[in-house]
N, C-alpha and C positions, 0 to 999 in steps of 0.2 A: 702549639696554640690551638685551643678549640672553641666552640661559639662562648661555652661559658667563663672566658678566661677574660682577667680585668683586660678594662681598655687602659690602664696604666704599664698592658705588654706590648701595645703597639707601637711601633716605633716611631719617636717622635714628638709621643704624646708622655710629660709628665706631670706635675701633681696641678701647674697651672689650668694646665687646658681640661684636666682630669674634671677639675671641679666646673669648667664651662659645661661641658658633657653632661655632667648632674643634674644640672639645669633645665637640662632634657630628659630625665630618667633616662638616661645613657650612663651605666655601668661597666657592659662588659661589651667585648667586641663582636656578639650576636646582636647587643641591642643596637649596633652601632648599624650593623649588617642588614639591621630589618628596621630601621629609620630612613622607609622610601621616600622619596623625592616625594612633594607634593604637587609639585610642576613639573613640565619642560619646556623649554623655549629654545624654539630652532633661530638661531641667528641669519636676519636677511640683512642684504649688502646696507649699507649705510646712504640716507638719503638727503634729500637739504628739506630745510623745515616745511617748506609747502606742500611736497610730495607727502613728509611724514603727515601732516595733519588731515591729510586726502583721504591717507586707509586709516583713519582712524586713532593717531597719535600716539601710539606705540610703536616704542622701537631703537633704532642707532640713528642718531646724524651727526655726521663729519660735521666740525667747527672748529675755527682759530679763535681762542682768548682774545679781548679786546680792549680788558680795562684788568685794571689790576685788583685784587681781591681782597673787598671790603669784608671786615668781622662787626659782627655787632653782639652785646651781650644784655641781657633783659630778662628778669622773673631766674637768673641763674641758668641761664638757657644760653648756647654761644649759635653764631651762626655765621656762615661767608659764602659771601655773594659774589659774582660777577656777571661780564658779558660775553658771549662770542657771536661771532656770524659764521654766516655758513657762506659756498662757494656762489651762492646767487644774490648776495648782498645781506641777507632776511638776518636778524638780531636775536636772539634770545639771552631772556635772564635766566641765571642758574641759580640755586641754592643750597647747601649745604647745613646739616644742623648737626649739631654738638660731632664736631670734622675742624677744630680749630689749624689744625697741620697743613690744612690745605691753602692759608695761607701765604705759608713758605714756602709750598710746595709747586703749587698753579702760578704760572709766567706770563703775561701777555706776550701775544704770537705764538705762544705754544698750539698746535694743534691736537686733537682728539676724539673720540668717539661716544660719544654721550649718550647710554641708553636707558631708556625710561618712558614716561608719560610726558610726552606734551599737552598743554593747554592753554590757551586764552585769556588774559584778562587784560583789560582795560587798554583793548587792540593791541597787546605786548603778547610773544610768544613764550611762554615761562615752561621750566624741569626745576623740578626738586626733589632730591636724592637721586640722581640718575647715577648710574655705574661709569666710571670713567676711563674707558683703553685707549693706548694706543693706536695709530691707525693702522700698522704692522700685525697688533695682536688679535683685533679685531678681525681682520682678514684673513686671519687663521682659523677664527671660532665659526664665521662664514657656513652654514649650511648642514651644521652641525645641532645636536641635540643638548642643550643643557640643562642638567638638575638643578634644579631651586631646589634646596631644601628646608623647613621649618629650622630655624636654627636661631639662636642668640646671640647678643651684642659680643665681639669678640672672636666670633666662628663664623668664616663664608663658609657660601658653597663650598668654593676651592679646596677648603681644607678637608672638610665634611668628605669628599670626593679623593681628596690622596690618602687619607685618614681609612677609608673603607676599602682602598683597592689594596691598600697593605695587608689590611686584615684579612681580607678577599682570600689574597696570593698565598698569606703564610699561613691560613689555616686548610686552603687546598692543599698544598706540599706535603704538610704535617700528617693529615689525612694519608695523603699518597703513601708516605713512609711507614706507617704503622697499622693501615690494612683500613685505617678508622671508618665507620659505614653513618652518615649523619643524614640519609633518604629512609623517611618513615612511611611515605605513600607507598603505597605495594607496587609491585612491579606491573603486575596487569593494569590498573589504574595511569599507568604514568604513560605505557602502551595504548591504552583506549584511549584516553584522553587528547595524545600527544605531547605530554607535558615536557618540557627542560627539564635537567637534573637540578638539583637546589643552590649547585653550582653555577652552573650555568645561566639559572632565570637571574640568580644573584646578580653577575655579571652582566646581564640585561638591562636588567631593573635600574642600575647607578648610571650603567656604562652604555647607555643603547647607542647603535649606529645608527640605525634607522627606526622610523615607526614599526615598520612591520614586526623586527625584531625585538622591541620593547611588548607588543601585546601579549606575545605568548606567555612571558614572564608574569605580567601583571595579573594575564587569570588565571596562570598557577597560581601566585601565592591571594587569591582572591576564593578560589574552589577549595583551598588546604582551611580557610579559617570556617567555611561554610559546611565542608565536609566535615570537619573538627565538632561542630556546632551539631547538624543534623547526626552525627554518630554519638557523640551523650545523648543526644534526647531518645533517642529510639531506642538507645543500649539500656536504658532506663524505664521505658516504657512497658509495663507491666497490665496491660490490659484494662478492663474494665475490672473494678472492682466491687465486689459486695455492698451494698447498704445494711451497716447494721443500724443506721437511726430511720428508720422509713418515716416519714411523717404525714400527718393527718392535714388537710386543710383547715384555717380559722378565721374566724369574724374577726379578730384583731385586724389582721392585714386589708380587710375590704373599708373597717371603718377608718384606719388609717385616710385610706385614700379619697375616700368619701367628706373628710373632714381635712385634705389641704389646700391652701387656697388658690391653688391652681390646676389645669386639669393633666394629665399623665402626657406624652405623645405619644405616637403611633407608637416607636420605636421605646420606649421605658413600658408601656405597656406587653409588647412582645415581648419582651428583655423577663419584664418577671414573671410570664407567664411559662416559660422557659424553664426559669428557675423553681418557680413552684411545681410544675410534673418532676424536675432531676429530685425535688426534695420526697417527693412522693413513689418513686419509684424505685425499684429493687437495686440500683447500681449508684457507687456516688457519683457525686455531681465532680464534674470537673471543669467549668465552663469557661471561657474568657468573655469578658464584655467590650468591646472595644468602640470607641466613639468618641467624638472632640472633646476637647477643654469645653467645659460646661454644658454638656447635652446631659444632664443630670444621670450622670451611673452611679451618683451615690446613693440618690432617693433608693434607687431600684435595688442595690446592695443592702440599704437600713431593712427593706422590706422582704427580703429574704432573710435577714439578721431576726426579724422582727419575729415570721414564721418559726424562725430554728429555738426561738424563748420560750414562744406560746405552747410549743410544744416540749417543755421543760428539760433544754440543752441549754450548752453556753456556746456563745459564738466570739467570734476576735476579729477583728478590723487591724492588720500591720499598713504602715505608712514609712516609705522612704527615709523620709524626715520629721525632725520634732515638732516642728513648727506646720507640718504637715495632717500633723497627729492630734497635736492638740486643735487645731480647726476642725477637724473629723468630731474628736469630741466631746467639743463647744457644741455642732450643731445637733450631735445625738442625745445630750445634755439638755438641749434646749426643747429637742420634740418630745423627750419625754416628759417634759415640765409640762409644756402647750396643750399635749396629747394624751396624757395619761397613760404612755406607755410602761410594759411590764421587765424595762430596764433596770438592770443598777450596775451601772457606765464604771468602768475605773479608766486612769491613763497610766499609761506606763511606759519611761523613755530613760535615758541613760542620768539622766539630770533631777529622776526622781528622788526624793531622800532617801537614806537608808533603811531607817523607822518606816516611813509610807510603802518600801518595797515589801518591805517583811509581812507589814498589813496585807496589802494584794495577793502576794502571793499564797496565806493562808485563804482569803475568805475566797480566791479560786479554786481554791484546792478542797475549801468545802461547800463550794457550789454557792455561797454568800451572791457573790459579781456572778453577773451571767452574762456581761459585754464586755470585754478588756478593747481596748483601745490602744494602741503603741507603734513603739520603733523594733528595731533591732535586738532588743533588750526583755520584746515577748520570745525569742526561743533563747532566752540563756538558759545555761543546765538545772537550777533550782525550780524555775517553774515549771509546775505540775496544774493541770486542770481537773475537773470532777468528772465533764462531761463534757467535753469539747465534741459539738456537732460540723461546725462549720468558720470555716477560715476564710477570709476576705481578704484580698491582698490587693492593694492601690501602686498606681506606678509600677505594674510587675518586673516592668524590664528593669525596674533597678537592683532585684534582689537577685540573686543567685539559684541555681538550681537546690543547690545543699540546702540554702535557709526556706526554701520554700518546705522541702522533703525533712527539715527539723521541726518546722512548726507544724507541719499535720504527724508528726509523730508524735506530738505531745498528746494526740486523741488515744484513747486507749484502743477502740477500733476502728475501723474506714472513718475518714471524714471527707465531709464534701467542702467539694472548693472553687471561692469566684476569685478570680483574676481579673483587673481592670486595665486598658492600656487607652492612655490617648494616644497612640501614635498610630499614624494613617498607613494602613497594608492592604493593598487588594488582595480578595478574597481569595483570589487563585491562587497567592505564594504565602498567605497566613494561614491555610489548610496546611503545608507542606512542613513550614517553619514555628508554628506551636503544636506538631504534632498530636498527640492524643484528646489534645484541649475542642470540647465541640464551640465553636463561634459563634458571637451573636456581636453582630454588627448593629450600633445604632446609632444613623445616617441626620434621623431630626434633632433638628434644636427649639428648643422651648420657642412659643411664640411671640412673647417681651424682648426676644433679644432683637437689639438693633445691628444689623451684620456690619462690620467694620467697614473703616472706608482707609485703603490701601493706596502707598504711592511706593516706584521705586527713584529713588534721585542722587545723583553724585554730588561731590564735594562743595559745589558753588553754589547748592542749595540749603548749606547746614546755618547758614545766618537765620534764612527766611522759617527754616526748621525751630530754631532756637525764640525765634518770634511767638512764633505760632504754639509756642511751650510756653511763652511768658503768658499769653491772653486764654488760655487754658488755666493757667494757675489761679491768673485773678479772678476768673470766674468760680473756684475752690477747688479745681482737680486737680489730680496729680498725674507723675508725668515716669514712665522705665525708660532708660538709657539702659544696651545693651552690647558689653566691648566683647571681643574674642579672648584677652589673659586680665588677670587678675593681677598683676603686678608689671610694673617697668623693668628692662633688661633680660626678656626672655625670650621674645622672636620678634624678629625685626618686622616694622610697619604694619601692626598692628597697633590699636586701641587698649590701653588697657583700664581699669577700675581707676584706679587710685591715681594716676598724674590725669585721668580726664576728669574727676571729680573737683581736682584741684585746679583744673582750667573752666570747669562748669559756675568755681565761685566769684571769678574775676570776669565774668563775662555780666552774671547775675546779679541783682542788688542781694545785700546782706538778708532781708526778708524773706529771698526763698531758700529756703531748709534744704541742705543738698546733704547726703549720705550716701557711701558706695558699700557695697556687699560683696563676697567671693568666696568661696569653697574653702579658702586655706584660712580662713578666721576659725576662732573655737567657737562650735554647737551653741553657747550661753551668747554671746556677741553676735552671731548670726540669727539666734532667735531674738533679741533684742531690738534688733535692728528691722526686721520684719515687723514685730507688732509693733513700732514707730508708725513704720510707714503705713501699715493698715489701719492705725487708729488713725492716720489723718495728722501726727505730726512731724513728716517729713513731707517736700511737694516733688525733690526729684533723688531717684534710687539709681545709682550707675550700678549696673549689676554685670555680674556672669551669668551663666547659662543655668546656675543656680538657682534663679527662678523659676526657672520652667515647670520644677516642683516647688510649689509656693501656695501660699494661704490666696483667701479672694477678698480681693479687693477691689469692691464695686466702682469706688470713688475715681480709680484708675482709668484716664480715656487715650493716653497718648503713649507710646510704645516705639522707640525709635531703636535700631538694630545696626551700631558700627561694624563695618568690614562686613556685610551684609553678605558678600559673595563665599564668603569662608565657609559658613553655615551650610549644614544639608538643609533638605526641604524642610522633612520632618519634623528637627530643631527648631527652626525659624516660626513652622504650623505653631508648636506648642506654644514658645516664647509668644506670641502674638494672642496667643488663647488667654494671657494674663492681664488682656484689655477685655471691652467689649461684656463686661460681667454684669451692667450695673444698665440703670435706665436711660443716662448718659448716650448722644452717638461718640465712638471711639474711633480713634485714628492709630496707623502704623506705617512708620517710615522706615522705607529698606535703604540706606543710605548705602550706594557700594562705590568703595573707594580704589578697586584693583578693575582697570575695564582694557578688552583685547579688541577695542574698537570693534565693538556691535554688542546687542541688544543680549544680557542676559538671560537665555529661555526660561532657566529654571526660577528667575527671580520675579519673572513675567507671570509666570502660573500663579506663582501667591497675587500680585500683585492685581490678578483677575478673579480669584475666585478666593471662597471663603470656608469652601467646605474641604475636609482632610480627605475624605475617601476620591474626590473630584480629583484632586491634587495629586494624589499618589497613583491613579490610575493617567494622568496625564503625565508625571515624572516615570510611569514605566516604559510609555508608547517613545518616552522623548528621548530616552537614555539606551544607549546600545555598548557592546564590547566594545567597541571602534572609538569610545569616548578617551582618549588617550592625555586629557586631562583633567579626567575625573579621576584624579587617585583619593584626592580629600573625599571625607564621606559624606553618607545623603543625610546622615544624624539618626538611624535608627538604629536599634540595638547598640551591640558594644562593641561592633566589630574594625578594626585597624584600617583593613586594606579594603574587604569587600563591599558592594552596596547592592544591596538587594534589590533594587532595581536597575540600574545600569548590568547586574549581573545575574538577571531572573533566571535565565538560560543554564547560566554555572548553579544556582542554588538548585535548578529539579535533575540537573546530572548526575551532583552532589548526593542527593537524597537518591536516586535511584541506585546509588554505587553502595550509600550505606548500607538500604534494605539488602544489597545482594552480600554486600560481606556477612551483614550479621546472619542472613538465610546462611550462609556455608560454615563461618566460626563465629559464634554467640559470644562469646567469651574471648576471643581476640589470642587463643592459645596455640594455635600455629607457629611453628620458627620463623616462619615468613611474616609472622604481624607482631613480633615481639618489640618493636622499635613502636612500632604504632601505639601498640598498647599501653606503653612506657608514654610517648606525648601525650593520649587521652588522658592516662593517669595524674599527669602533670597539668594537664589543660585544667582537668576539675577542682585539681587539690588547690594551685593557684588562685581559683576564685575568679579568673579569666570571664567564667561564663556567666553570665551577666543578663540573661533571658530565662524567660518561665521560672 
């Protein structure tokens, strides 16, 4: 057995549980391998309900059953209830949902261990869905380290955890037998570092004894996807390159600005002042513009666009999304109506017609359109440009390194390029981590915006939450709901789209227009459903994170965020940048429904401050190696294990180790880096890389 061999060879597992796994993007028995724990939970001795609620209500408490276990069923939904007390008299109700067996199962006088969330209501001590052991078994797990893992209806830990030490064992052995070498980090590397073998962190990672023991591992395979990351970019990096389009300055872009009805900020001012010397100067431009959700980098991108016409080239605007695309533009469409600019806009997305592709493609190709506008479906192989100057790329982290390096290949020589990111990076590790890209941070936001107003609140607040969405609607706004899955039956205790959409209409009168949204619907349906809700005729959107790239919708004040804690910073920044558009004041609920009894830091920082570079420099100072359950990520980039901030320390090692390999083997042609060479090859080709 080796990593890439089905998970239907491990033993145990056949075609039933095969298709749970799927469920996961769990195929083979590496995926299975590298599906880290997103938790761990050290097991403390078992306590009686007072103590538990002292530190904070997490946890185990011994209880005997006291009543016998009621079922009830409602909206298709089953559930069973009971009582127990614990050894100091003190009562709690339990609850169980869609768990009908427990029934038959659960005995009055039976004793147990009940671990979960305690809390309060109506002076009653109330669990629902606590784990239920033994009092024997429990006292075995006792001081010990447990994997939680992201896992579906069907699949514990438990299994998750025998399921991978199989795999573990029989792919070591296998290994041992046949010489097999599966350490692509070089030898010197894993010496300086101090790293585990891959076996070894493996064995960590699921299996940790102790904390100490679990770190090492985790910033192994945290410095493998960062080092993975900074060795394309730099293996790629190709210097400064020529300008063959040098361009002139023009009165277009000044009258522009002169004639919009608002004034530039500090920061869109610098930004295209920036961009006009790279267009004027002997080298292309390769800029990144980074700044929040609505600190206007697209004015400052139209106006570099604007330059590159005047001066008789065509430029291209790509967009993530279609729906992202066509709002680009609508509004380039629109300033050149107002403005009399020297546009002629085309769009271009997968949904185009066939007949209108063929158009575009020709009148690009004879310099007709001097703007294309689009998705994905600007670098397919047909299109050809006349004179492609300059490529503007929105949402960069969505695209891939190849499709960035396709579409400025469609220029016939050098072209210059803006990159735009909302996502917040202190300057220190966005030097490192967009390599050859020069930065231009910009920090202001227009001065019409009204800064959000932030709360963070647990479960007993979601009525008053749901209130405060109904008297927002009647006044005419609209309202984001945001779950962590897109569909029911995929990981346990979470939110998803669709059954909360379907509890958001029984809660609501018929009047309010409820619609959910998520990544696994088709392109047509999901654009559909967006300009509903931005024309005003939907009032609440349960969505995925699928928003976060999303059209603007002024009308939008109220932005509430399920499983709040799940979320990186950055994610949450973004999500939240899709309120607060409009002249409206806008509000954002972090609703967090997983609490280790005390105050979330990282959910506190949003909850005080509203700027992204604020945020990300206070999530760097806060987060350290030592964060031992931080394996969920911060939400930037695409990366699995690592997070650029809890791991700032691993990312400039990482980069220091690249620059030295590539100084000794450019080319990765060495016997000693022939494994390596082989992952990078596979990292690119897979499409993994998901930055610049």
């Amino acid at each position: 057995m080796n990593f890439g061999s089905s998970i239907e060879e491990i033993k145990g597992i056949g075609n039933k549980n095969a298709a749970l796994f799927q469920k996961l993007n769990i195929d083979s028995a590496g995926d299975l391998l590298f599906h880290f724990p997103r938790d761990y939970v050290c097991m403390e001795p078992a306590a009686d309900l007072a103590s538990l609620e002292s530190v904070g209500g997490s946890g185990g408490v011994f209880a005997t059953v006291i009543s016998a276990p009621v079922s009830r069923y409602y909206n298709r939904k089953s559930s069973v209830s009971f009582d127990a007390r614990d050894d100091k008299g003190n009562v709690v109700s339990i609850t169980y949902f869609h768990m009908p067996y427990l029934s038959k199962t659960v005995k009055s006088g039976a004793s147990y261990v009940f671990y979960g969330q305690l809390f309060c209501k109506n002076a009653r001590y109330h669990m629902t869905q606590p784990k239920m052991y033994k009092p024997d078994q429990y006292r075995a797990m006792t001081g010990q380290l447990q994997s939680v893992y992201t896992k579906t209806k069907g699949i514990s830990d438990a299994s998750i955890g025998k399921y991978a030490k199989a795999a573990l064992d029989q792919i070591r052995k296998d290994a041992e037998n046949i010489g097999a070498n599966y350490e692509y980090l070089p030898d010197e590397i894993l010496k300086k570092r101090d790293f585990p073998s891959v076996f070894d962190a493996l064995q960590r990672i699921h299996f940790p004894e102790s904390a100490s023991e679990l770190l090492p591992a985790r910033e192994r395979f945290s410095y493998e996807e960062l080092f993975l990351f900074l060795l394309s970019v730099k293996s790629r990096s190709a210097g400064r390159k020529p300008n063959p389009n040098v361009m002139i300055e023009t009165a277009d872009t000044t009258r522009l600005i002169e004639k919009l009805p608002y004034s530039l900020t500090d920061s869109q001012k610098k930004a295209y002042e920036a961009i006009k010397n790279d267009l004027t100067s002997p080298y292309c431009m390769n800029r990144l513009l980074q700044g929040d959700v609505g600190c206007g980098k697209t004015i400052v991108a139209i106006l570099g666009m604007l330059m590159c016409v005047a001066n008789g080239h065509q430029a291209v605007l790509m967009a993530p999304t279609e729906v992202l695309a066509r709002q680009h533009y609508i509004t380039i469409s629109e300033m050149t109506k107002q403005y009399g600019l020297p546009f002629t806009c085309s769009l271009l997305s997968g949904s185009t017609p066939a007949a209108e592709k063929r158009r575009i493609y020709c009148e690009l190709k004879d310099g007709s359109i001097n703007v294309a506008v689009g998705t994905h479906a600007l670098i397919q192989e047909p299109l050809e440009f006349h004179d492609l100057a300059l490529a503007v790329i929105d949402e960069q982290h969505r695209f891939g390194v190849r499709q960035r390096e396709t579409l400025q290949s469609k220029a016939k020589g050098g072209v210059h390029t803006i990159v735009m990111s909302a996502t917040p990076i202190p300057r220190s590790l966005a030097i490192v981590l967009y390599g050859g890209l020069d930065i231009t941070q910009m920090p202001d936001m227009p001065a019409s915006r009204l800064p959000i107003k932030n709360c963070v609140v647990d479960q007993k607040y979601r009525n008053t939450a749901y209130k405060f969405m109904s008297d927002q609607i009647r006044e005419g706004r609209q309202v984001y709901i945001i779950c962590p899955m897109a569909q029911p039956g995929v990981m346990d205790g979470l939110e998803n789209v669709v059954e909360y959409a379907s509890q958001l209409r029984e809660y609501f009168p018929d009047s309010v227009r409820i619609e959910y949204l998520h990544g696994k619907m088709r392109p047509a349906q999901k654009n559909e459903i967006m300009e509903r809700f931005a024309s005003g005729q939907t009032d609440i959107l349960v969505s995925t994170t699928v928003v976060e790239v999303g059209v603007n919708v002024p009308n939008a004040t109220v932005m509430m965020v399920e499983n709040a804690e799940r979320f990186g910073l950055a994610t949450l920044h973004q999500i939240r940048g899709r309120v607060g558009r409009g002249s409206h004041q806008s509000y954002c609920v972090f609703m967090e429904t997983e609490s280790r009894g005390k105050k979330n830091e990282r959910l506190d920082i949003l909850n005080h401050s509203n700027s992204g570079f604020e945020i990300a420099e206070k999530d760097l100072k806060l987060r350290g190696p030592g964060d031992l359950m931080g394996i969920e990520q911060s939400g930037d980039f695409s990366f699995r294990f690592a997070d650029i901030y809890r791991d700032h320390q691993l990312v400039l090692q990482a980069a220091s180790d690249a620059d030295e390999l590539i100084g000794k083997d450019p080319g990765l042609s060495l016997p000693e880096h022939k494994l390596l060479k082989k992952r990078l090859d596979d990292y690119l080709e897979s499409g993994y890389l998901e930055v610049l």
